[in-house]
BALOBA-1460 file (C-alpha; in Angstrom, 3 decimals):
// residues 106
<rec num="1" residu="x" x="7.384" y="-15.303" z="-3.204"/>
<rec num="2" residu="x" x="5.223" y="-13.202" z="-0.909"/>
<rec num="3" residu="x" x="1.884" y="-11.649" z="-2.060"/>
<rec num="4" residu="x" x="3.033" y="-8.373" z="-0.494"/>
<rec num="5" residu="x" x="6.229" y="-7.453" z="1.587"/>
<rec num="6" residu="x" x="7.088" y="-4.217" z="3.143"/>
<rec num="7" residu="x" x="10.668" y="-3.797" z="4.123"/>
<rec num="8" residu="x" x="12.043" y="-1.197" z="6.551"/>
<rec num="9" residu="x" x="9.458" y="1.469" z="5.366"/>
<rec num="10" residu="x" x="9.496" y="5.003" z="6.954"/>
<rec num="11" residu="x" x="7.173" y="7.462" z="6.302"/>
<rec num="12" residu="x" x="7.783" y="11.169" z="8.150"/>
<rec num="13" residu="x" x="5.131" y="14.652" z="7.647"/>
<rec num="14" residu="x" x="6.630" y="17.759" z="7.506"/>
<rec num="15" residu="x" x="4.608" y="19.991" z="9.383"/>
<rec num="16" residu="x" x="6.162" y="23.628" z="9.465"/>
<rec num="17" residu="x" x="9.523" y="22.937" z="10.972"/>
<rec num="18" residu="x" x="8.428" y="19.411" z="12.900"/>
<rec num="19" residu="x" x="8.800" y="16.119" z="11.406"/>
<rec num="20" residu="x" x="6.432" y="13.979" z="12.856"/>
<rec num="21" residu="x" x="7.119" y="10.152" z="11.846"/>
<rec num="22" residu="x" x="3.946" y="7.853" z="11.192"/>
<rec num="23" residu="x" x="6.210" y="4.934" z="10.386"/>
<rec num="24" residu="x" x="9.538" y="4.051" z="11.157"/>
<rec num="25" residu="x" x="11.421" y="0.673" z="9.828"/>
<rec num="26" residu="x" x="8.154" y="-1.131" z="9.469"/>
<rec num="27" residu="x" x="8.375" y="-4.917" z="8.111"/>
<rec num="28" residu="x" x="5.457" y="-6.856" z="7.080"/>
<rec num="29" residu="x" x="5.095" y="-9.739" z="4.908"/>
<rec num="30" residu="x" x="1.181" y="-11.080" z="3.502"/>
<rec num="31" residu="x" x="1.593" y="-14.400" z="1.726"/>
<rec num="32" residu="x" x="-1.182" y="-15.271" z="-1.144"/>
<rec num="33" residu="x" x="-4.347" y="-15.873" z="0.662"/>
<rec num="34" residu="x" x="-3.334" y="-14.410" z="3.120"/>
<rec num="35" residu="x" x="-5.466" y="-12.633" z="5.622"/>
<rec num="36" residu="x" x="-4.044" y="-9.513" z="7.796"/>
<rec num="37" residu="x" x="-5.993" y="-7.401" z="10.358"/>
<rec num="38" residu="x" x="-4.561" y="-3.919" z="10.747"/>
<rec num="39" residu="x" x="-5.601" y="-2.637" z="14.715"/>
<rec num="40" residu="x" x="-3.581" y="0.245" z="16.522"/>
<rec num="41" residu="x" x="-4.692" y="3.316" z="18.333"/>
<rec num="42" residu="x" x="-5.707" y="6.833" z="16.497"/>
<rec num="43" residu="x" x="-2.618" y="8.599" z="14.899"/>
<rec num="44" residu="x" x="-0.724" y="5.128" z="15.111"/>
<rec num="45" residu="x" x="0.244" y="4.897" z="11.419"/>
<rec num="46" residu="x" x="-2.638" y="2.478" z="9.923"/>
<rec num="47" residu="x" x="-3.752" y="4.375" z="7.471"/>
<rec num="48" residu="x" x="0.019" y="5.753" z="6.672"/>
<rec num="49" residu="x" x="0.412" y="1.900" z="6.401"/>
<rec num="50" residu="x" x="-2.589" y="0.665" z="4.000"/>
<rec num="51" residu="x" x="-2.074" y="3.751" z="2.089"/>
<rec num="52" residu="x" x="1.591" y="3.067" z="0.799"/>
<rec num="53" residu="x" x="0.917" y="-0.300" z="0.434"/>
<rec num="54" residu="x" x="-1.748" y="0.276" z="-2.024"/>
<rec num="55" residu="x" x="0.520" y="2.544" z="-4.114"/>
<rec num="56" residu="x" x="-1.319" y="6.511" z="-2.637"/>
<rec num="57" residu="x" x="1.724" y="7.149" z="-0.702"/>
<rec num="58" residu="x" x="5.215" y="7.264" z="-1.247"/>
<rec num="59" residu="x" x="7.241" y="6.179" z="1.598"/>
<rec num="60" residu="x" x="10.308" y="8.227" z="2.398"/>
<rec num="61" residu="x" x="12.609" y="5.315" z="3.019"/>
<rec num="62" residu="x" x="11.778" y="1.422" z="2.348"/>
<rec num="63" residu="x" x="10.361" y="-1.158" z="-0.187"/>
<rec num="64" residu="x" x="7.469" y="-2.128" z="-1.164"/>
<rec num="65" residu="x" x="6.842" y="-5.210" z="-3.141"/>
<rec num="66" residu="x" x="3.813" y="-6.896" z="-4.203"/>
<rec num="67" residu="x" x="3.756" y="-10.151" z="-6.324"/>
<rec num="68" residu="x" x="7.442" y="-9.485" z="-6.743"/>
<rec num="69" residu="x" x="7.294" y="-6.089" z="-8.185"/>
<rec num="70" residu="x" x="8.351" y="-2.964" z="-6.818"/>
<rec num="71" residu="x" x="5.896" y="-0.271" z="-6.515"/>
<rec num="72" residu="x" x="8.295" y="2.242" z="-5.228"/>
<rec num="73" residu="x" x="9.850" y="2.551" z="-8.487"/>
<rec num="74" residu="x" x="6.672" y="2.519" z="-10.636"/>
<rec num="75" residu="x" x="5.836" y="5.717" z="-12.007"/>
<rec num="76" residu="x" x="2.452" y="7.286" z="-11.197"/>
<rec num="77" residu="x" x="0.721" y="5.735" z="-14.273"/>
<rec num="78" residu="x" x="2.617" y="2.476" z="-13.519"/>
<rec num="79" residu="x" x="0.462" y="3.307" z="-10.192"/>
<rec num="80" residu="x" x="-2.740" y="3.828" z="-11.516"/>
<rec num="81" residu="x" x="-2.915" y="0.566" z="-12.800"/>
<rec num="82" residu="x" x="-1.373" y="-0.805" z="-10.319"/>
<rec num="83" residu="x" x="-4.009" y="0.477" z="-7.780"/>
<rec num="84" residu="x" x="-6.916" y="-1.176" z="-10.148"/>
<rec num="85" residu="x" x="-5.561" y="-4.794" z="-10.848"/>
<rec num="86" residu="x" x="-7.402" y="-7.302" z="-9.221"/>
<rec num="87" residu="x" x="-5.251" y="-9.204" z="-7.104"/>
<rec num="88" residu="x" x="-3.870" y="-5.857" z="-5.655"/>
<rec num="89" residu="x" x="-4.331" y="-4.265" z="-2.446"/>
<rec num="90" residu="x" x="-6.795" y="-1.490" z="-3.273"/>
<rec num="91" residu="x" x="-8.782" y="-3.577" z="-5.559"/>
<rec num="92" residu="x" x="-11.562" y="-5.782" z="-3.093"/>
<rec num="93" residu="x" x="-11.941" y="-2.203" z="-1.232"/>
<rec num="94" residu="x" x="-13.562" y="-1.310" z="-4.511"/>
<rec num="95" residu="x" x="-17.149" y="-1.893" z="-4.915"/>
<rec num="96" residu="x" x="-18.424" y="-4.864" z="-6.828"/>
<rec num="97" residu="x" x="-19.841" y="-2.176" z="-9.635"/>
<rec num="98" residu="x" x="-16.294" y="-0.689" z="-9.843"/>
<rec num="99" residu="x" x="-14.562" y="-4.030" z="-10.160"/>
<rec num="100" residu="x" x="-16.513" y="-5.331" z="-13.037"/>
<rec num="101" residu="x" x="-16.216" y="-2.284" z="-14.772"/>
<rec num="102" residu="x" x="-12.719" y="-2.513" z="-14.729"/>
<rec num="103" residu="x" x="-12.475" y="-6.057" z="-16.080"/>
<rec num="104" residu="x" x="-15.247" y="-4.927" z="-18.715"/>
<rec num="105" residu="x" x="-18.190" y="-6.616" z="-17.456"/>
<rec num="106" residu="x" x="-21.364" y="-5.072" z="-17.441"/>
């Protein structure tokens, strides 16, 4: 089983009466240990990209699974937690202060 898999993910702004699409169809697949180096050009969708994977944004068509589980059907508390586990995608962007808080060690 993949670490984290993204299947056919869209993600589209409304902006007045334009769509404007920051992600169409994207597939991706990280396997445990995994390293993955995210490059494009401004406006290109990275941060559309890292930011549904770690469970900020929705995606308006897609999957998104990580350790088997899907985070598009998680409900925003479901999210929260998600966001904070170690392990998850979010979590080593934290700083080391925040991450041993979380696991209760001061």
């Amino acid at each position: 089983m993949s670490q984290l898999e993204l299947s056919e993910v869209s993600k589209i702004y409304q902006v007045g009466d334009s769509s404007i699409p920051a992600l169409d169809r994207v597939s991706l697949t990280v396997e445990r240990g995994e390293f993955l180096s995210i490059v494009g050009s401004s406006g290109s969708g990275k941060t559309t990209l890292v930011s549904i994977a770690g469970g900020i944004l929705r995606p308006n068509t897609g999957r998104v699974l990580f350790g088997g589980d899907d985070i598009c059907a998680m409900d925003d508390v479901a999210l929260s937690v998600y966001r904070v586990v170690p392990g998850s995608v979010l979590y080593f962007n934290l700083p080391v202060c925040c991450r041993s808080l979380l696991l209760g060690k001061t």
